[in-house]
N, CA, C and O of each residue as an XYZ file, in Angstrom:
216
protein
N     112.315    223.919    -33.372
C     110.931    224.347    -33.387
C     110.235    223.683    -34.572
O     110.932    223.350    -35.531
N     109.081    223.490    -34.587
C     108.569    222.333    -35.875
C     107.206    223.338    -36.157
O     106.459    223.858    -35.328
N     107.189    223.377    -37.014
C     106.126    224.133    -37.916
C     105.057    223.635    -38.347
O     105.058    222.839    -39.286
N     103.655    224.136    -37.551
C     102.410    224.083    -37.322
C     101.866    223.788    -39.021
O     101.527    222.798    -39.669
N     101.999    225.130    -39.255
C     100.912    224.792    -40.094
C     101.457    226.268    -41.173
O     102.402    226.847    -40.638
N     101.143    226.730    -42.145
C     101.153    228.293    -42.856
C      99.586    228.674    -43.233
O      98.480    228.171    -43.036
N     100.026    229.640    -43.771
C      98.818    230.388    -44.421
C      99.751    231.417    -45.510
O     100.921    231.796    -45.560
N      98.377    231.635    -46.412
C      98.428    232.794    -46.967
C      97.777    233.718    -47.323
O      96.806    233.271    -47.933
N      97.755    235.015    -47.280
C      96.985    236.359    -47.030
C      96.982    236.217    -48.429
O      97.926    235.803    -49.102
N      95.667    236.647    -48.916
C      95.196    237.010    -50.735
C      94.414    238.673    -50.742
O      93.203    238.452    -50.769
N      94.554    239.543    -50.733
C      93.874    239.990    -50.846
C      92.663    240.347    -52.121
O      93.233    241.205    -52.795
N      92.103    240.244    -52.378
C      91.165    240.198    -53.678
C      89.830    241.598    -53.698
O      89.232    242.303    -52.885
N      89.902    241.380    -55.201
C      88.645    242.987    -55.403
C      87.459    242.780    -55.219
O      86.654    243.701    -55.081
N      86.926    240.691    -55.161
C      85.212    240.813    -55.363
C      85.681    239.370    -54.237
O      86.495    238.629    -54.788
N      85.339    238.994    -53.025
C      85.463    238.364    -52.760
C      84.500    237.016    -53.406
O      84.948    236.082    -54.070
N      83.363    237.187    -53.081
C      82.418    236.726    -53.589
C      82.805    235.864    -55.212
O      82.100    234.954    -55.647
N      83.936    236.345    -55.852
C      83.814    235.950    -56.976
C      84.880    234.741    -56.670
O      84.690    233.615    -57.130
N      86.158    235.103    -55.755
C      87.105    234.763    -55.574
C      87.116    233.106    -55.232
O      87.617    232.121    -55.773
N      86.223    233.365    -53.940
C      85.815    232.130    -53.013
C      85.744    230.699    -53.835
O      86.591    229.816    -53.701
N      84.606    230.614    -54.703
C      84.487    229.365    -55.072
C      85.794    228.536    -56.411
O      85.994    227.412    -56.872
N      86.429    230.029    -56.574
C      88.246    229.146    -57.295
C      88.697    228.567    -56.007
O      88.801    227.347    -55.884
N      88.958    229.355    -55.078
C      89.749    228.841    -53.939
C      89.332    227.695    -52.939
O      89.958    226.979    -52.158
N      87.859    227.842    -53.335
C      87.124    226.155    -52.758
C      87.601    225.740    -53.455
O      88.758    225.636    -53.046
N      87.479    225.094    -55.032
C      88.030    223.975    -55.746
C      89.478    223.860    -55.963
O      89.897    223.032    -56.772
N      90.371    224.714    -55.228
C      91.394    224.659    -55.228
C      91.960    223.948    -53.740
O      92.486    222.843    -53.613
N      91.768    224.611    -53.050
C      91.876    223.913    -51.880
C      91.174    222.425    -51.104
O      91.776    221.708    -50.305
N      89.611    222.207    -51.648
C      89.271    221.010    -51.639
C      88.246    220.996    -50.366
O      87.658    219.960    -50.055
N      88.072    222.234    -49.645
C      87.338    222.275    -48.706
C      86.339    223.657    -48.670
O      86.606    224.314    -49.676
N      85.263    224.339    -47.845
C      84.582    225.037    -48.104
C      85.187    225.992    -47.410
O      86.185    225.723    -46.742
N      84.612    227.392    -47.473
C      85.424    228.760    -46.998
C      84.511    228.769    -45.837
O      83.394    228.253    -45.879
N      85.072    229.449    -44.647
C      84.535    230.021    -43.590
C      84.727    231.533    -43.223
O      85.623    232.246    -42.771
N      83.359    231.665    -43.670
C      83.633    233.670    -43.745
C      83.245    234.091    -42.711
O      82.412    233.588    -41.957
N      84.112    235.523    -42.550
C      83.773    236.261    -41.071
C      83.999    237.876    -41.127
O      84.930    238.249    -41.841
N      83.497    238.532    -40.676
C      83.936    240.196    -41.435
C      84.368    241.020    -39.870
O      83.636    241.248    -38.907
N      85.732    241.319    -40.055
C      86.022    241.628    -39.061
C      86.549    243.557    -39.337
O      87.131    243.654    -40.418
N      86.462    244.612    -38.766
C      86.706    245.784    -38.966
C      86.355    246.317    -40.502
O      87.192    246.762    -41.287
N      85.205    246.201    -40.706
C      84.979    246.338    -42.182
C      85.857    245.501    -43.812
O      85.804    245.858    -44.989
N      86.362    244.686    -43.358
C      87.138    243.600    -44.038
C      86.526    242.217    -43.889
O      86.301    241.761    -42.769
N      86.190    241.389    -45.255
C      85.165    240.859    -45.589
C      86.826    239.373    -45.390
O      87.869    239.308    -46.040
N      86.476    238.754    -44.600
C      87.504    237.535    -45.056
C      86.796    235.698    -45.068
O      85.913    235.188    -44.378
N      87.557    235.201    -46.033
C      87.138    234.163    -46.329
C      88.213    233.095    -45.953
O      89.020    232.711    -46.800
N      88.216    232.381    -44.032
C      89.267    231.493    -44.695
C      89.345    229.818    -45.612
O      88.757    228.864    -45.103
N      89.900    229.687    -46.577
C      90.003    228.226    -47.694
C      91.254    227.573    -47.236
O      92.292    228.158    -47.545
N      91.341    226.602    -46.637
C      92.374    225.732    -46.607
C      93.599    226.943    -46.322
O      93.432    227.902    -45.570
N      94.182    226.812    -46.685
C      95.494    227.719    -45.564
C      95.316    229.046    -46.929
O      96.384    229.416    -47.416
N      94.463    229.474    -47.295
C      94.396    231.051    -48.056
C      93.498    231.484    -47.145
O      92.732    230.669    -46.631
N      93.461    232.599    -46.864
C      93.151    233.857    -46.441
C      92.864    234.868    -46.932
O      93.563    235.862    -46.735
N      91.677    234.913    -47.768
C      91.268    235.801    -48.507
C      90.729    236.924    -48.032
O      89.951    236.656    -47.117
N      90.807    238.104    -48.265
C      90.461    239.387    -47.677
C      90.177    240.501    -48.441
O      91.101    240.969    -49.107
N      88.729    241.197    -48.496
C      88.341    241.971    -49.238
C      87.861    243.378    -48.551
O      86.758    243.318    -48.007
N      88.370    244.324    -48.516
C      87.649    245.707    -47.707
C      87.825    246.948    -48.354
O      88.063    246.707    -49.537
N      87.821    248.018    -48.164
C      88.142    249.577    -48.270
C      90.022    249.943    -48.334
O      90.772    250.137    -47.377
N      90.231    249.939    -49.276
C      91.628    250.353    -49.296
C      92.499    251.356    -47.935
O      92.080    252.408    -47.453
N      93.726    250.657    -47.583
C      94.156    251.141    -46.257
C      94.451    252.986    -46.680
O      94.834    253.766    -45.808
């Protein structure tokens, strides 16, 4: 089996603050989307995710 691709789940306290380290880290821009009250940002294979504690 040959392996696509990864990711990784971040969860973070201010997304907003988070995002633009993880742009200049990753080298590309975030694509945000808010799905079930969870604010996510994806950056190059991070997965940033900000919401209401489970």
């Amino acid at each position: 089996m040959e392996i696509l691709g990864t990711s990784l789940r971040v969860c973070v306290d201010d997304l907003e603050t988070a995002v633009p380290f993880y742009e200049r880290l990753a080298g590309t821009p975030a694509l945000r989307f808010e799905r079930g009250g969870v604010k996510v940002a994806a950056v190059g294979c991070f997965l940033l995710m900000s919401g209401p504690a489970a």
